[in-house]
C-alpha positions in Angstrom: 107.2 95.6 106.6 106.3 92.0 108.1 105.1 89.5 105.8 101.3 89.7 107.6 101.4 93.6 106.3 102.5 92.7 103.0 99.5 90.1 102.9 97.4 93.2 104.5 98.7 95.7 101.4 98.5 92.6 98.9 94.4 92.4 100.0 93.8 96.7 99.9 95.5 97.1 96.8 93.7 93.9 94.7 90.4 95.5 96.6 91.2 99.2 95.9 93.7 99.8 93.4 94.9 102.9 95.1 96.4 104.4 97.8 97.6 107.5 98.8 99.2 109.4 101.3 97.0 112.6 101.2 93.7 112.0 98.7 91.9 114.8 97.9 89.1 112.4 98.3 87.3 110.6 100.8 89.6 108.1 102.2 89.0 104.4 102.1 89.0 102.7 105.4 92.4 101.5 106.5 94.5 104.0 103.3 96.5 106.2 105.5 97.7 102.5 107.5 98.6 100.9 103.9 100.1 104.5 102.9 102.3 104.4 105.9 103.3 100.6 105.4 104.4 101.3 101.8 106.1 104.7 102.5 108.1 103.0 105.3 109.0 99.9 103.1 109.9 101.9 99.7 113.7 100.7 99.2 113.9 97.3 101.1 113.8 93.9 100.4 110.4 93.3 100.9 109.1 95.5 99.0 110.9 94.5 96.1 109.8 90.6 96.7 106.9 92.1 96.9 107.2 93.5 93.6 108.5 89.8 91.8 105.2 88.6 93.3 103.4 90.9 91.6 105.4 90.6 88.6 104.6 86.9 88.6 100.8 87.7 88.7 100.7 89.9 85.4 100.7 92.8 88.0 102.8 96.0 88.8 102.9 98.5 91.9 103.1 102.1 90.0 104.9 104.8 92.3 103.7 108.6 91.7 104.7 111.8 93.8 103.5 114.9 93.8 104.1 116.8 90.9 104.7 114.1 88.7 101.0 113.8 87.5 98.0 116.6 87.9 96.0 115.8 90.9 98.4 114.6 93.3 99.4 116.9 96.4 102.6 118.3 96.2 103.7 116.2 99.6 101.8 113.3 98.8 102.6 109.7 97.0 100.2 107.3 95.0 100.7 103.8 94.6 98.3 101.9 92.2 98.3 98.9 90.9 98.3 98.1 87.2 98.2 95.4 85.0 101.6 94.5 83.2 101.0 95.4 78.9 102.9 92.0 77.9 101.1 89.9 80.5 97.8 88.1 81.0 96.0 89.7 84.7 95.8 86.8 87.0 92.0 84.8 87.4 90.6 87.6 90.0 91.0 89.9 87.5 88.4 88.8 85.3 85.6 89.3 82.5 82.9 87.1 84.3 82.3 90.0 86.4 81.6 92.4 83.9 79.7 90.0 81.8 77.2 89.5 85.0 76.5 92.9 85.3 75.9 93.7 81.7 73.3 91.0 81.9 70.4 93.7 82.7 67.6 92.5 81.0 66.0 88.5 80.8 67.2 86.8 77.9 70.4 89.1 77.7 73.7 86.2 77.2 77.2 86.6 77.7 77.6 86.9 74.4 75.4 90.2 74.3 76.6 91.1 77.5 80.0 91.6 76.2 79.5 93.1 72.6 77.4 95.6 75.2 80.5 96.4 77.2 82.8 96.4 74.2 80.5 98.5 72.3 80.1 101.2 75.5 84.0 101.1 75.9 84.3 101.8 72.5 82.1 105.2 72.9 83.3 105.9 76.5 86.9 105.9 74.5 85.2 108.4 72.0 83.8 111.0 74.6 87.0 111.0 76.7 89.7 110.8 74.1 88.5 111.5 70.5 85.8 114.6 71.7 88.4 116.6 73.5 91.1 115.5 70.9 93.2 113.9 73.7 95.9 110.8 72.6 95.7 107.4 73.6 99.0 107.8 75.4 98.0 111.2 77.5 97.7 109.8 80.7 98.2 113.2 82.4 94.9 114.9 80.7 92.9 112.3 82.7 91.1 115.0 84.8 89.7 116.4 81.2 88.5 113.2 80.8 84.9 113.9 82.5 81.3 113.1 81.0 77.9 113.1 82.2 76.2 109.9 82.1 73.6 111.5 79.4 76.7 112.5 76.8 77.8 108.5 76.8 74.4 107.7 76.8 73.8 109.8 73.5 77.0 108.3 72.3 75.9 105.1 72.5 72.6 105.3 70.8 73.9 107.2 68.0 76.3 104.8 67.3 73.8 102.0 67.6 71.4 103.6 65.0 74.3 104.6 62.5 74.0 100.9 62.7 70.7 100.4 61.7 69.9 99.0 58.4 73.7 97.6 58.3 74.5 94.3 56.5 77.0 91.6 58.7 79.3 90.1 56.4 79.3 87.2 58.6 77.0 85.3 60.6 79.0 86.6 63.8 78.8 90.4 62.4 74.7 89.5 61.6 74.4 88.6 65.3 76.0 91.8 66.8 73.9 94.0 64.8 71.0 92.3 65.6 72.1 93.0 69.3 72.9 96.5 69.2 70.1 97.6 67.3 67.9 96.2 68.7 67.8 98.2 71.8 65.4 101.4 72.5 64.1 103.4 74.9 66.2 103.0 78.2 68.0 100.3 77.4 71.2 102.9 76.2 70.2 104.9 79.9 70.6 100.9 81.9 73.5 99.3 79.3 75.5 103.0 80.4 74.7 103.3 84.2 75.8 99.1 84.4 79.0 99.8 82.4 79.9 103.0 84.6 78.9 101.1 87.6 82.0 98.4 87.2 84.0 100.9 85.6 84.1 103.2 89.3 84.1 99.9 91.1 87.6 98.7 89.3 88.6 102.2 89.8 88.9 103.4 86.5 86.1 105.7 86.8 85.3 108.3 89.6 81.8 109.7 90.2 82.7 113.7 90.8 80.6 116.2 92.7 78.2 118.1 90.3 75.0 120.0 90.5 73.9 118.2 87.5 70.6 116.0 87.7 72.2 112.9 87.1 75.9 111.2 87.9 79.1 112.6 86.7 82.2 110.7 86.2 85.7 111.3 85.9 89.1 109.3 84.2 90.9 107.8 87.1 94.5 108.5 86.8 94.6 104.3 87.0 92.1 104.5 84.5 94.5 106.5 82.1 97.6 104.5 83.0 95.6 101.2 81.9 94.7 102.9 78.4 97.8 104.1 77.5 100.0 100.4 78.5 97.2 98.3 76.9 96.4 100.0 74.3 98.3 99.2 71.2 98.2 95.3 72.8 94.1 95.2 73.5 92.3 98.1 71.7 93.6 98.6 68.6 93.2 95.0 67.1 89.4 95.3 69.1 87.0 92.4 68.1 83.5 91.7 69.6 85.0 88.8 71.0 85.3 87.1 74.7 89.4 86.7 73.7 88.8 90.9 73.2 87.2 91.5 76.7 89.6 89.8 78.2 92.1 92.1 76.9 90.5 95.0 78.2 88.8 94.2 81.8 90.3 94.2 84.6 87.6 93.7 87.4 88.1 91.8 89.8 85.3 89.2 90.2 85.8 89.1 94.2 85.3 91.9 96.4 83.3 91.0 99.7 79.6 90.8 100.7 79.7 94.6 102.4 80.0 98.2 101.2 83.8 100.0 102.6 82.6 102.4 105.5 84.7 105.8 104.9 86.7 107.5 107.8 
């Protein structure tokens, strides 16, 4: 692999996260080039530079065949990339992204944009972890890990109005309250589609084929893999902070003015 196709895997996987030899989904345009750059590069040099430079960026090239995780083709190989659990994601990979999307309704802040997201991951870790009894560390259950948008929806605005009527000890606690319960209506139905909309852009969501009425999504494998390294380091110690989001977002805040075309 040439140093050009290195910059040309460097730019799919920062845009993608994924690729594969044989995806049972749709391909991305340009996958089955990457795939066949990576395969042919596995155990040289470059690919381990390639690696260090990574390294260096709080970033790490995960290598899965088939049979190693559910999902993947028996011939086939996966390379994502994750973020490193002791390291801090380079800039591109970023919480102003997700704070601009959360922002869904005039007067919203980035403040209540991310107590918003940190509130929805909280219940998106309930429905695909704590409702199906699945541990922080099972990666490989992350095709159990599927929801209608209605279930996280119903999560959310339960937990808001077990809130309701709540005292903040502090003037920070008061403020979050007064955020979350303040919503109604289809404010849980916007604050859920926004938050699964970034979530299947960074590729920790997948939207699955249903006959369902409305859109159903799926754990990544990524998505998994991300949860169960950053975990202990992000979640547990969670606070409705911007020092918390940035512990647990990973978007990246660049991405092009077009929509991929599929092959």
């Amino acid at each position: 692999m040439q140093w050009s196709e290195v910059g040309e895997v460097h730019a799919y996987l920062l845009r993608h996260r994924y690729v594969e030899t044989k995806p049972r989904r749709r391909r991305h345009t340009g996958e089955d080039h990457i795939a066949s750059l990576l395969a042919a590069a596995e155990d040289t040099d470059v690919m381990q530079q390639f690696r260090e430079l990574l390294a260096g960026q709080g970033l790490e090239l995960l290598r899965y065949e088939g049979g190693e995780m559910p999902g993947i083709e028996v011939d086939s190989q996966l390379w994502m990339l994750a973020r490193q659990a002791d390291a801090q994601p380079p800039q591109y990979f970023s919480r102003d992204r997700v704070l601009e999307r959360m922002q869904i309704k005039q007067g919203d802040t980035r403040a209540s944009a991310g107590v918003w997201f940190l509130h929805t991951w909280l219940m998106y870790l309930a429905v695909t972890y704590t409702y199906i009894n699945r541990g922080m560390t099972a990666a490989s259950r992350y095709q159990d890990a599927r929801f209608p948008a209605s279930r996280l929806e119903t999560a959310l605005r339960e937990h808001c109005d077990g809130l309701r009527g709540s005292a903040g000890e502090t003037d920070d606690a008061t403020q979050v309250l007064t955020i979350l319960t303040s919503a109604d209506g289809m404010d849980f139905k916007r604050r859920v589609a926004a938050f699964c909309e970034v979530m299947v852009e960074a590729g920790l969501l997948t939207i699955v084929p249903s006959t369902a009425e409305e859109p159903v999504y799926q754990q990544t494998l990524l998505g998994a893999v991300e949860i169960q390294r950053n975990y202990d380091r992000g979640l547990a110690l969670l606070d409705p902070g911007e020092d918390a989001l940035a512990q647990i977002t990973n978007l990246a805040t660049r991405r092009g003015n077009g929509e991929d075309e599929d092959d």
